[in-house]
C-alpha angles and dihedrals in degrees: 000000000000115000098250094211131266102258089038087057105041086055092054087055107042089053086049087057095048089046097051090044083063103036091044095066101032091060085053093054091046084054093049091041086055096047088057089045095053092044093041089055097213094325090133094173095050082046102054094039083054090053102049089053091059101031088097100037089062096043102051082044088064090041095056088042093051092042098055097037092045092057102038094035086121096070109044090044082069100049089053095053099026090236125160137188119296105244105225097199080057104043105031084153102068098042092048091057090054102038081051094047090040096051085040084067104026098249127139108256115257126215129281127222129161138202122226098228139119090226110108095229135123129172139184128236142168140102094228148348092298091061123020105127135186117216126202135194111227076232100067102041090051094041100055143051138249094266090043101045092048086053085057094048086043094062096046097053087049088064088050099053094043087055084238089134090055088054095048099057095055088059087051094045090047093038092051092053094054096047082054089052093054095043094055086047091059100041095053098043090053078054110049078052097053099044103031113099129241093243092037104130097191125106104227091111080059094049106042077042083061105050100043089058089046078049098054092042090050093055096042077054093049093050092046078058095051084050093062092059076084133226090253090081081077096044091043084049089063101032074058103048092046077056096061104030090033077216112113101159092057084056094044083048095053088048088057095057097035090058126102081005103072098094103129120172118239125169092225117049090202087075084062085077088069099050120111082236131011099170089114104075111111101176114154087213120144087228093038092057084050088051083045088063107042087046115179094204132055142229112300088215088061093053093051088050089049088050101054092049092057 
């Protein structure tokens, strides 16, 4: 796949962002607008009046989530992942290969963290300047070679310069508000059951029963959403990062090793979405299977093939 262009590329994704910013919390409202519908049973004006009243609770609720997750999404990000700073004086390699690639293409040098772990994985984060970052596995950086490594460095700057990895984070952040949705639904449907009565002649077991439907179909949206941010964001990573090294069968050749041994453990799946490949999660989930599906990378296979056309 033809390298589309940087400023092409950083406008795409600047008007996805903007779009998903919009369509993120509209699809909330119309989940809370159809929670009121199915519990005001046709009543349009109390359901309306109803809706007016928390229009702007839930949306200052997603504002204040956003908000904090959005700026803070670093560290968590690590903690997800158990990542810590790159140590230049131990891993002058490394640093050497990205100040090289970054000067090679006049951009100011991110920083580096790395992930003691065998996996062959890597991944690019960051909001701005202050605080893109590049992590590493100690896998990966001990499995391949110069030319290899700096392919792999290449590709995540190049996610990084195209503002892919902005984008990225507000589907996590979205995405993440939507999964906890759905977990407090169904915890607290599993608890109006347990704790509601035979003879109880309330609702509350309906409603809870509502809104955790509304809440499942929310997320299966949201990650239909997440879908249309399209797979090419990876192609258009290594047709990038050929760009910068001129060197497309050292990228093809990480890909191969890094294949079928990518499978890195993060406390929050959502995180996956930022590896340079997730096609190792295997988890027999109900929400993962749904994630499986609506993939956001593809196959690993196709972007060898890609690679060694180019």
């Amino acid at each position: 796949m033809k390298y589309v262009g940087l400023h092409t590329q950083i406008g795409r994704n600047n008007r996805k962002s903007f779009l998903l910013l919009v369509a993120f919390p509209a699809l909330i409202l119309v989940g809370v607008y159809a929670v009121l519908y199915f519990l005001g049973k046709g009543d349009f004006d109390l359901i309306n009046q109803q809706f007016l009243v928390v229009f702007p609770i839930v949306l200052a609720a997603v504002a204040i989530w956003f908000v904090i997750a959005f700026f803070f999404h670093t560290k968590l990000i690590q903690m997800a992942t158990h990542s810590v700073p790159l140590e230049r004086k131990d891993n002058m390699r490394v640093y050497n290969l990205t100040e090289n690639l970054c000067m090679s293409v006049g951009m100011k040098m991110p920083k580096l963290f790395i992930i003691e772990s065998g996996a062959l994985n890597a991944y690019a984060s960051g909001i701005n300047e202050k605080t893109y970052a590049v992590t590493l596995t100690r896998g990966i950086i001990d499995a391949l070679t110069d030319e290899e490594l700096e392919g792999v460095i290449a590709h995540e700057l190049t996610h990084i310069r195209n503002k892919d990895v902005r984008l990225l984070i507000v589907t996590i952040v979205f995405v993440g508000i939507f999964g906890l949705i759905v977990d407090v639904a169904f915890r607290s449907f599993l608890y109006s059951g347990n704790t509601r009565r035979k003879n109880d002649k309330d609702n509350s077991g309906a409603a809870m029963l509502i809104i955790l439907l509304v809440a499942v179909v929310l997320y299966f949206l949201s990650m239909i959403f997440k879908f249309a941010l399209s797979r090419s964001r990876e192609y258009m990573a290594d047709a990038g990062a050929v760009e910068m090294t001129k060197n497309a069968s050292a990228m093809a050749n990480a890909l191969r090793k890094v294949s079928g041994n990518s499978k890195l453990e993060t406390s929050n799946d959502e995180v996956r979405e930022l590896f340079i490949d997730n096609g190792d999660d295997k988890s027999n989930s109900f929400f993962s299977a749904i994630s499986n599906i609506f993939a956001t990378h593809p196959p690993i296979e196709k972007r060898i093939k890609i690679l060694e056309q180019l």
